[in-house]
Structures are given as C-alpha cells and as structure tokens.
C-alpha positions in Angstrom: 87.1 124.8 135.0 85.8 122.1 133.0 89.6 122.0 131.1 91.5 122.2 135.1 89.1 119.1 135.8 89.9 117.1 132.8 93.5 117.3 133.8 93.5 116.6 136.7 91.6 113.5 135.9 94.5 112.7 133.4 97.2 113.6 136.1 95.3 110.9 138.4 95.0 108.4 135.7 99.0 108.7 135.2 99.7 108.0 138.8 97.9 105.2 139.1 98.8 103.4 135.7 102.5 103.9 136.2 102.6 102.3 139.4 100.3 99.5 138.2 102.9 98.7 134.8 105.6 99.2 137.4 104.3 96.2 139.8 102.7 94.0 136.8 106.1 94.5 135.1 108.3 93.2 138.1 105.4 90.3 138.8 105.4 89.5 134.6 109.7 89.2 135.0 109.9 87.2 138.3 107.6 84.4 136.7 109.3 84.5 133.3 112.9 84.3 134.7 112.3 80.3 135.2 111.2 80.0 130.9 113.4 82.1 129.9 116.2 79.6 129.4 114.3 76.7 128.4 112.1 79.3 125.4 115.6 80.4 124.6 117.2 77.5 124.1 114.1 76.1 122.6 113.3 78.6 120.3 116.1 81.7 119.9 115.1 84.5 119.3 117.1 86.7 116.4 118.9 89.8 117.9 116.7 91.8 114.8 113.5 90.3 116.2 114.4 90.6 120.0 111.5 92.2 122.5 112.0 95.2 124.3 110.1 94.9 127.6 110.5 98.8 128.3 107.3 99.0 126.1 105.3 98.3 128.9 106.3 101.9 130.0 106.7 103.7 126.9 103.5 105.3 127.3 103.5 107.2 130.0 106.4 109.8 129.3 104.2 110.0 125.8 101.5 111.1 128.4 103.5 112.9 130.7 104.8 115.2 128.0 101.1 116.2 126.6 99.9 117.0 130.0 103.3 119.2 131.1 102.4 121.1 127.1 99.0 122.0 128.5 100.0 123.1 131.7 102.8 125.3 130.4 101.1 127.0 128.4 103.2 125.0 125.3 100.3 123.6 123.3 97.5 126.6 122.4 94.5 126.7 124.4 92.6 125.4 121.2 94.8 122.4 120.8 94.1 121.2 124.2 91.5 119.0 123.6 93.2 117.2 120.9 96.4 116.4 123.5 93.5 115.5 125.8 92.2 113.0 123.5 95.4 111.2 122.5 95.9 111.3 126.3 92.6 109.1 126.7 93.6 106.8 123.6 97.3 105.9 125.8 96.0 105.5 129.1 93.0 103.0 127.4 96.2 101.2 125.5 98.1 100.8 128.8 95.1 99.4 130.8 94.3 96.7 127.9 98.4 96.0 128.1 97.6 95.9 132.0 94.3 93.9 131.4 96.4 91.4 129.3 99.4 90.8 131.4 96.9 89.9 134.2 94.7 87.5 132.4 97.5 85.6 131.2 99.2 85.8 135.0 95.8 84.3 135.8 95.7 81.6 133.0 98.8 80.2 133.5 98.8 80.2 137.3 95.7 77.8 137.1 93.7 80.4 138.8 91.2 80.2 135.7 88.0 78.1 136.1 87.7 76.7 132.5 83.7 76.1 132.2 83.5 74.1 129.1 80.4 73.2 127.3 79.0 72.2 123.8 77.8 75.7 121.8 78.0 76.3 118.6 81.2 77.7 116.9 79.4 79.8 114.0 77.8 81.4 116.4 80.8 82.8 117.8 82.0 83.6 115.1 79.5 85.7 114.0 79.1 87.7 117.4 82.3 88.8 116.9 81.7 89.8 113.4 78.6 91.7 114.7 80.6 93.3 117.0 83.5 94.4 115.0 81.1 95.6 111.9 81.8 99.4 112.2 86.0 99.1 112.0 84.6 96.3 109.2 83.2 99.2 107.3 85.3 102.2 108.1 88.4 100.0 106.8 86.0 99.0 103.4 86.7 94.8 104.2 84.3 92.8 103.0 83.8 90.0 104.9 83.6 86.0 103.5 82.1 82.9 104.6 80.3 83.5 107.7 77.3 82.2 108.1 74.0 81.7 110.2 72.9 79.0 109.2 75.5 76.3 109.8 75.8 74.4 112.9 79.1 72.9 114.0 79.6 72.2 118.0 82.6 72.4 119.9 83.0 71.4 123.3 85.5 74.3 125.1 85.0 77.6 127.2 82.7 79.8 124.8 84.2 82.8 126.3 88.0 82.0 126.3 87.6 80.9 122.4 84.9 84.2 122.0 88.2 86.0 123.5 90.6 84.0 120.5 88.6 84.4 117.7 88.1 88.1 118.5 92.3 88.9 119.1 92.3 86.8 115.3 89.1 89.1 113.9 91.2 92.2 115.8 94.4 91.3 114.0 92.9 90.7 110.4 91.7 94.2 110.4 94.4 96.0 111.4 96.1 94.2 108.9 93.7 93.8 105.8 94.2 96.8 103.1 91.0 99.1 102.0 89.1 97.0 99.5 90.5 93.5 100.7 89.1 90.0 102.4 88.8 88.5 105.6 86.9 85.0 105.4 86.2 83.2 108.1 86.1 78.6 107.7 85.4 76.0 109.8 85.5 72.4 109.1 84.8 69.2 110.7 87.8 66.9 111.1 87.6 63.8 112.9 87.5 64.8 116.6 87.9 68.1 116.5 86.6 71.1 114.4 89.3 73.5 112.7 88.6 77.5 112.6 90.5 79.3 110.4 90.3 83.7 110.0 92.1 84.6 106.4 93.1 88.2 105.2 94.6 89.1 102.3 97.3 91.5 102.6 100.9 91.9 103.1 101.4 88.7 105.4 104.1 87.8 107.4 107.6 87.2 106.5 109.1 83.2 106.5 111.6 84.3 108.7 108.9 85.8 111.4 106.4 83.0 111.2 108.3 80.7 114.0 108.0 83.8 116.3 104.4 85.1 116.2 103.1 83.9 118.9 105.9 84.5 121.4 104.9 87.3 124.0 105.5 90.8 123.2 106.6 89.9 120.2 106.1 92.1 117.1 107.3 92.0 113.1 107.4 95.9 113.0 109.3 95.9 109.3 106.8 93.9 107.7 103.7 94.7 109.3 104.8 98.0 109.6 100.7 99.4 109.8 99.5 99.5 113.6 103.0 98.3 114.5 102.2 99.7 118.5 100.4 96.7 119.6 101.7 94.9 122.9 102.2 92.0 121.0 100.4 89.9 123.3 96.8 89.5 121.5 98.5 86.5 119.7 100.2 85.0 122.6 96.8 85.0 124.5 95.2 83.3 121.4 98.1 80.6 122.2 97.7 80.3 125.8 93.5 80.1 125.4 93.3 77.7 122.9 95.5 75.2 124.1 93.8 75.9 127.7 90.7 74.3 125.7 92.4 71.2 124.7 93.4 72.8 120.4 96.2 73.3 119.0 97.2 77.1 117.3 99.2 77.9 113.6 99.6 80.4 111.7 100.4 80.2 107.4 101.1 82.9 105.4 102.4 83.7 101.6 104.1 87.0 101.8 102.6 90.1 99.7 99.0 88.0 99.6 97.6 86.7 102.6 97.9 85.3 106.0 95.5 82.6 107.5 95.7 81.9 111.6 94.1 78.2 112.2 93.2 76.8 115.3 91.4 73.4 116.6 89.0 72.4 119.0 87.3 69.1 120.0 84.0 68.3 118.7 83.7 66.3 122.7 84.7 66.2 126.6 88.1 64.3 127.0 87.6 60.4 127.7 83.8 59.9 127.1 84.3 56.8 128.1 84.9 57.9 131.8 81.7 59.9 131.9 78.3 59.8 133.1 74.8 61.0 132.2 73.4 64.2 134.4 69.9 63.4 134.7 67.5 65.6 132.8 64.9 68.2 134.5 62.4 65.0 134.9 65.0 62.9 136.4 65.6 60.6 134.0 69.1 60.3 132.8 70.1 62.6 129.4 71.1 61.3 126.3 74.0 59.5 125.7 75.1 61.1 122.1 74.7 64.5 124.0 78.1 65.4 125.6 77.2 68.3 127.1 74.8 66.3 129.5 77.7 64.1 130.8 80.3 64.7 133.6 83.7 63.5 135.2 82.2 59.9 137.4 83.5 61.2 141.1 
C-alpha cells in the first residue's frame, strides 16, 4: 500500500510539473523573443556553445520512464525504491528550474521590491559557508579566508546578494576537486566593496569565459562534472547584482582555478539627495550612518 501511495504521489507530481515547465516555457520565450536579436547580435553565440531550451523538459520523460518500469513490473520489486528516489531528486531539479525561471520573470519585470540596507558582507558570507558545511566536508574542500571578525558594510538587498553569493559558493563546490580550495575575499575599493569566491580546479576555457553568464548556458566539455545544471544559477547572479547597483566578472586560468568577482557600494546612490530618519528619541540620526537616511520626497 505504502509502495501504490508513493506512486501515485510521483504520478501527481508529474502532472503538475509538466504543465507548469510547459506554461513557464512559453511565458520564458514570448519575453525573450524581443532580446534575442539585440543579445545575438551583441554577443553571438558559437553554434558548439548554442543552448537547447528543450532542457526545461528533459526531465520528465526521465521520470515518466521510471514510474512506467515500476508499474510494469520492469524494475524488481527491490529496486523500486531506488527509481523512487531518483524520481524525487528530478521532480526537486525541475521545481528549482521552475523556481528560477520565475524569480528572474519577476526581477526583470520590476515586480521585485529591492529593500536595501547597510549589513555587513562577511557576515553573509559566512551564513552561507555555515550553510553549505556538510557538501564542504563530504567533497574534502577546505575552505580559505573567511572570517568573523572583519567588518566591511555594503549597502544592497542582504537577501538578493545572500541569494548571489550562495549560486557562487554552489558553483565552487560542484566544481572544486577532493583535496582542493575555495577562498572567499573582500576588499574595500573606493565606493564600493569587491567580493570575490576562488576555487582551484579545472576552470573554464578562454573561449567560454564571454558566455557564462548568458541564461541556460552551460560549458559541458570542460566542466564536464555536474554538467545537468539549468545553467541559470549564474545568470541570476548577473541579474541580482546589478539589480543592487555592482557590477559581475568572472577570471579563470584553465587547469588551476577560476575566481567569480563581483561589486557592491559601500552607500545609497546620491547621498547628497538624502535625508536623516530621526532616531527612536526623535532627534535626527547620524549623518556618517547611511542606513539612517532616505530619498527627500
């Protein structure tokens, strides 16, 4: 009974997931149809490095085919629950790919309520370390230059650049080798701070570099490891980190390492046009302290 409820659960989960990729994929292609000439034109894309948007769907014939195994009678009762299990691990995939394709839908659209503030960038930085110390160990990384007690403050949305530095921290594992580096940096420069997450491993090709942060682009031949991604984790890095006023590069020395670098400002835009929120007393905040100013109506 247990097994009969399990698939059926699966079965359900199909349904709804292929009619969701189905409408985001049609919504994704009638707003890209406007930039596709201008990126194009812009930027060519190489026929080897093109994008084939049927990934979006790839997954759920994968999925299909598993569940029509188990209830043929094709895969052994005591194989089941492995099927059952890679059946999870797809359908999770395709709703991240679906969670993706809608936050960015969102982003660009200007449906997105950027709440910036000042907060420091170590901090984030090490939350997502925190959070990512398990695949940190399993994948024997060891982990360089983070630290607690540094304070360096940025003024942007500390969940949209939470969001970049974890899709950066996400991509440095997959691509980091048993026994190698990932070191975080972060330097002061004028009026913004740069971040930078380094890995050493097999990089990225010269040829590739112009194209990794294009949407559902992916360097399969030489980042061949975890080579199923969407390829949108980096475009989204893009997308949030210019939403916060930064700029977003990538440098790489193939068969070493690869380093992604991005900026943010160290203040609000146009100081000068602010004014001072008063404090819980009433009086009016300190002027050195951005984060106690707003836009003057």
């Amino acid at each position: 009974m247990k097994k009969i409820s399990r698939i059926i659960i699966s079965l359900l989960c199909i349904l709804i997931l292929s009619n969701i990729i189905i409408f985001c994929k049609t919504l994704y292609e009638r707003n890209e149809q406007k930039n596709l000439i201008l990126v194009n034109v812009e930027n060519p894309l190489p026929e080897e490095y093109s994008v084939d948007l049927s990934e979006i769907t790839e997954g759920v014939p994968t999925i299909k085919g598993f569940i029509d195994g188990i209830l043929d009678g094709t895969i052994p009762p005591d194989m089941q629950n492995h099927y059952l299990q890679l059946v999870s691990e797809e359908t999770g995939r395709l709703a991240r790919l679906i969670q993706n394709m809608l936050d960015l839908s969102k982003l660009e659209s200007g449906e997105y309520q950027v709440n910036a503030r000042m907060f420091n960038i170590w901090e984030t930085l090490t939350g997502v370390a925190l959070s990512a110390e398990q695949r940190i160990n399993d994948g024997m990384i060891d982990i360089d230059g983070l630290t607690m007690d540094e304070k360096v403050l940025v003024y942007a949305d500390p969940d949209l650049i939470h969001q970049v530095a974890y899709n950066l921290l996400d991509n440095a594992i997959k691509f980091t080798p048993a026994g190698g580096t990932i070191r975080f940096g972060v330097e002061r420069l004028g009026p913004e701070v740069e971040v930078s997450i380094w890995n050493s491993g097999q990089g990225i090709s010269p040829e590739a570099l112009p194209y990794v942060f294009q949407r559902f682009y992916k360097e399969d031949q030489s980042r061949g490891l975890h080579a199923r991604g969407a390829g949108l984790g980096l475009n989204i890095c893009k997308v949030l980190v210019n939403l916060s006023g930064g700029q977003i590069r990538v440098e790489s020395k193939q068969g070493e390492w690869c380093r992604f670098v991005f900026t943010l400002p160290v203040q609000p835009p146009n100081p000068g046009g602010m004014k001072r929120l008063p404090d819980e007393s009433g009086r009016p905040g300190a002027v050195e302290d951005p984060a106690s100013m707003k836009p003057v109506d």
